[in-house]
N, C-alpha and C positions, 0 to 999 in steps of 0.2 A: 470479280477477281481483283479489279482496282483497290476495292476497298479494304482487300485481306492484303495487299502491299502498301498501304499509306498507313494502314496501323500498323505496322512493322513493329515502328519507331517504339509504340505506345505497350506492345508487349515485352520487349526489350529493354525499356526505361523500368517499366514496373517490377520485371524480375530481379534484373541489377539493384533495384533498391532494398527488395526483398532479400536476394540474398546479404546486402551490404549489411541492411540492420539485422537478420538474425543472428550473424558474425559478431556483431558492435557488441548486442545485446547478450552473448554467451561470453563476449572479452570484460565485460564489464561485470558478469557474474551473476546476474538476475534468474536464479534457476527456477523459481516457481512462482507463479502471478499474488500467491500469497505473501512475499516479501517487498512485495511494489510498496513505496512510501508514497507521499500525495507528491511528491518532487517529482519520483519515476510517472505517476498516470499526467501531472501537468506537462513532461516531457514529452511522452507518448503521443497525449493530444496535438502536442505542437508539429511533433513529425510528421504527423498527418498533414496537416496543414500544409508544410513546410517542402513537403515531400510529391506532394500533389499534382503542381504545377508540372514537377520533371516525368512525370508518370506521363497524364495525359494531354499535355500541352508540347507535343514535342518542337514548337517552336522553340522553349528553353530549353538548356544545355541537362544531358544528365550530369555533366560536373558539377552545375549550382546544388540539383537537388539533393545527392550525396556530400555533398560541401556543407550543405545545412543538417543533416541528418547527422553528419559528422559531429558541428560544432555543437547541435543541441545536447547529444551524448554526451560529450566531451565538458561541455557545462553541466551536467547532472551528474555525475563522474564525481567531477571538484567539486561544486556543493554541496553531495553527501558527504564527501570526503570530510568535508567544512562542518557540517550540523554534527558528525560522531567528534567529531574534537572539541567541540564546545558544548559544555551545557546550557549556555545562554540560548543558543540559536536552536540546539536540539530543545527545549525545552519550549521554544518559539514554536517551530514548526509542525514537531511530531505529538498528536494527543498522548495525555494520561489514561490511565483505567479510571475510573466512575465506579464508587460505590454507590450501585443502585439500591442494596438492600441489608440491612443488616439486623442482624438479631431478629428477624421474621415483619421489620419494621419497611415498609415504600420507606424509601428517602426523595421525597417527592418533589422535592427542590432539584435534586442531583436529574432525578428523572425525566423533566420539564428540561431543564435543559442542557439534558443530549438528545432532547427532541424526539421521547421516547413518551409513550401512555403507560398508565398501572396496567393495562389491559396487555400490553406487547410482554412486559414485563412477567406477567400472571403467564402468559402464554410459554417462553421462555422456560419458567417454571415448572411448567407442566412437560414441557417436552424433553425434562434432563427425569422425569418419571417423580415428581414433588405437586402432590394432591391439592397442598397448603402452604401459606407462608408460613407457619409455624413452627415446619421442618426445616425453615432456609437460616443458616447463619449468613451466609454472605450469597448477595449477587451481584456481580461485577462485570460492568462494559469495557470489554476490554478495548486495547487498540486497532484491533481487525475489524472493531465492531461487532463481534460475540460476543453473548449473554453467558458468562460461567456460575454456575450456582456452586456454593458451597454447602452442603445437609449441615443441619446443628448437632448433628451425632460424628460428625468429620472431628480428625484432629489434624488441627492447625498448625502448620509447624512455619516457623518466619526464618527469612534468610535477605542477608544484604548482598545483593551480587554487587563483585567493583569494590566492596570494603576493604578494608586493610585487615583485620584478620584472614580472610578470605585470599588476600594477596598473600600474605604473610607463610598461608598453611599453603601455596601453592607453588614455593620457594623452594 
């Protein structure tokens, strides 16, 4: 019975943080784990960290560890905020898509390094229902890290999101 009163502390600390960050994390708008940038999982990791101490350590204060959990949101917050207004930094931090394949051709260069084999590749292929590269105009890594194949029987159609027509016709 001593022991289920001394963690008190330790249940109490870890829910309060639980709720604090589910809170944080639905103010900040992250609605599906699909939208995490490598900013959001290198934050996440840190709250872990960060957040730890005030869980199970009830010598510290649960104000530190919400304090930190606080500020690390708070920092991830304004850095996205920072990487969508500059292209430099977006362009820094967030990958491009990778054409892996085109015209039914490995681009085997592109392939090697996103750290991918013909073999994952071939696989990939095969799993959007394409027997052959023959059939593939385009396969593209994207930035989720999915493999999108395009058939060579597709029609292609291209668009510039963000252009000035596109702003223009949206006027």
């Amino acid at each position: 019975m001593h022991e289920i009163i001394t963690l008190w502390p330790v249940a109490w600390h870890t829910f309060s943080i639980y709720v604090f960050l589910i809170l944080a994390l639905r103010i900040i708008g992250r609605g599906r784990l699909g939208q995490l940038t490598v900013i959001d999982l290198v934050t996440i990791l840190l709250i872990g960290t960060c957040v730890e101490t005030s869980m199970v350590a009830f010598n510290n204060h649960l104000d530190a560890g919400l304090v930190s959990a606080g500020t690390l949101l708070l920092g991830n917050w304004l850095f996205s905020t920072m990487v969508q207004r500059s292209k430099r930094l977006k362009a820094l931090i967030n990958a491009n898509p990778v054409l892996l394949v085109t015209d039914g051709v490995i681009v085997r260069e592109h392939v090697r390094q996103s750290g991918l084999t013909d073999a994952q590749v071939m696989e990939a292929i095969r799993e959007r229902e394409h027997a052959d590269l023959s059939e593939v105009k385009y396969a593209i890594l994207e930035t989720d890290g999915e493999i999108n194949v395009v058939p060579r029987d597709a029609i292609v159609l291209k668009s510039r999101i963000g252009s000035r027509r596109t702003k223009a016709a949206n006027s």
